[in-house]
C-alpha positions as CSV (number, residue, x, y, z in Angstrom):
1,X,17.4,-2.8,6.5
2,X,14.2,-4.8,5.2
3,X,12.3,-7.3,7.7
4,X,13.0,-10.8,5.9
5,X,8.9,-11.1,4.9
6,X,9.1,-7.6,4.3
7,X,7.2,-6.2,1.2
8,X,7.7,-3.1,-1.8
9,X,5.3,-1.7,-4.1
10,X,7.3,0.5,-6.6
11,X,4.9,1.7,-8.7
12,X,1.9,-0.8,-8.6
13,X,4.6,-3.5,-8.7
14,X,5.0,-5.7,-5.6
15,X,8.1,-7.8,-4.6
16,X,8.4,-9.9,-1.2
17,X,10.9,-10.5,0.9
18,X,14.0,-9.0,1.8
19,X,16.7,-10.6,-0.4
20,X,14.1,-9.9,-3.6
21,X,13.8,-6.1,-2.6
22,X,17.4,-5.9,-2.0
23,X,18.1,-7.0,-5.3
24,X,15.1,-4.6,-6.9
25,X,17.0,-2.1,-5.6
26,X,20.4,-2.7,-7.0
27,X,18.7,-4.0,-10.4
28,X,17.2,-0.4,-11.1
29,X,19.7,2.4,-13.1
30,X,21.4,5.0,-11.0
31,X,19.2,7.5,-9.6
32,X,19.4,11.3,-7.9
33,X,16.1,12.3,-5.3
34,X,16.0,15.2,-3.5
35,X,13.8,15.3,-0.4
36,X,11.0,18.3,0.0
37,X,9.2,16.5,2.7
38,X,9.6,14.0,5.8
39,X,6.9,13.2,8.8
40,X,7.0,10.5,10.7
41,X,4.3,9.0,13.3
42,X,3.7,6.8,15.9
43,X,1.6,3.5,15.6
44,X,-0.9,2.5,18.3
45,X,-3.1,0.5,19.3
46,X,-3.3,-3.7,19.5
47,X,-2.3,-4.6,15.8
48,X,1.4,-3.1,17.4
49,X,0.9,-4.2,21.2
50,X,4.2,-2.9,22.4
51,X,6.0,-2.9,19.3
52,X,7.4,0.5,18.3
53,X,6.5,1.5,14.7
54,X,6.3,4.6,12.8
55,X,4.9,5.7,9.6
56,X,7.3,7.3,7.8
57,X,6.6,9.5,4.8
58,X,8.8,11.3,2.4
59,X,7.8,13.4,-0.6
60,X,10.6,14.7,-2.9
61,X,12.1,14.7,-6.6
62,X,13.6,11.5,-8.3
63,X,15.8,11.7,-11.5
64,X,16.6,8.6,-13.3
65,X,19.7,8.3,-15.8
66,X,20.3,12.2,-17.0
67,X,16.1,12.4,-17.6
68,X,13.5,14.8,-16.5
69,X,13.0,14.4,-12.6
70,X,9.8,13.5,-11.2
71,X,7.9,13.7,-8.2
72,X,7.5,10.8,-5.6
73,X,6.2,10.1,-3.0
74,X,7.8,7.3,-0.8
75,X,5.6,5.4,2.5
76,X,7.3,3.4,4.9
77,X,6.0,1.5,7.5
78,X,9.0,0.4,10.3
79,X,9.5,-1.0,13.4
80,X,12.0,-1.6,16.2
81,X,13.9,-5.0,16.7
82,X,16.1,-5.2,19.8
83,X,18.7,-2.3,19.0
84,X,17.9,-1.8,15.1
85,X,15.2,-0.3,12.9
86,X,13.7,-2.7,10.2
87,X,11.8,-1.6,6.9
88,X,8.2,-3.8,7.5
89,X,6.3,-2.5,4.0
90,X,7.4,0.3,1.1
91,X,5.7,2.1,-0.9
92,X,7.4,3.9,-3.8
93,X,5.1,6.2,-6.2
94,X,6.8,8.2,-8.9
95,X,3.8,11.1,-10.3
96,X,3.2,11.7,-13.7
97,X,2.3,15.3,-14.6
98,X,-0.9,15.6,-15.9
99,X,-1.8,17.6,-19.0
100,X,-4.2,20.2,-18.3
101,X,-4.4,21.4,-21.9
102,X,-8.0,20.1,-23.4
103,X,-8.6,21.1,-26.5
């Protein structure tokens, strides 16, 4: 799924490198998201030459062991090689609520 160099930020936290994501992944409690949102666009230009590569972006709800859910947001930036897609850089954001109430 990840490019071997490839790299995660999950919540200002980076890890490099697709047997350290993959393990990131598995290391973190059980969770539940729920999509709300999904666009996805081409990359072009000469930093791609005729690579193709999408940015992929996903906006939803995350719940983590039984607690209140949260929002996230969730970039991905992939590519094709040969016949399979391959996770280059993602970025996980989970959004704190902010408290309006100033008294």
């Amino acid at each position: 799924m990840y490019m071997d160099t490839a790299t995660l930020i999950w919540n200002g936290n980076g890890v490099t490198g697709k047997e350290t994501i993959q393990k990131f992944w598995t290391d973190l409690p059980p969770s539940e998201h729920t999509v709300h949102t999904l666009d996805a666009q081409p990359i072009t230009g000469p930093e791609v030459a005729n690579q193709l590569t999408f940015l992929v972006k996903i906006g939803g709800q995350v719940k983590y062991d039984e607690k209140n859910s949260k929002s996230f947001n969730q970039t991905f930036l992939i590519t094709a090689i040969g016949d399979k897609w391959k996770i280059v850089s993602d970025c996980f954001r989970a959004q704190e609520l902010l408290d309006n109430n100033t008294s």
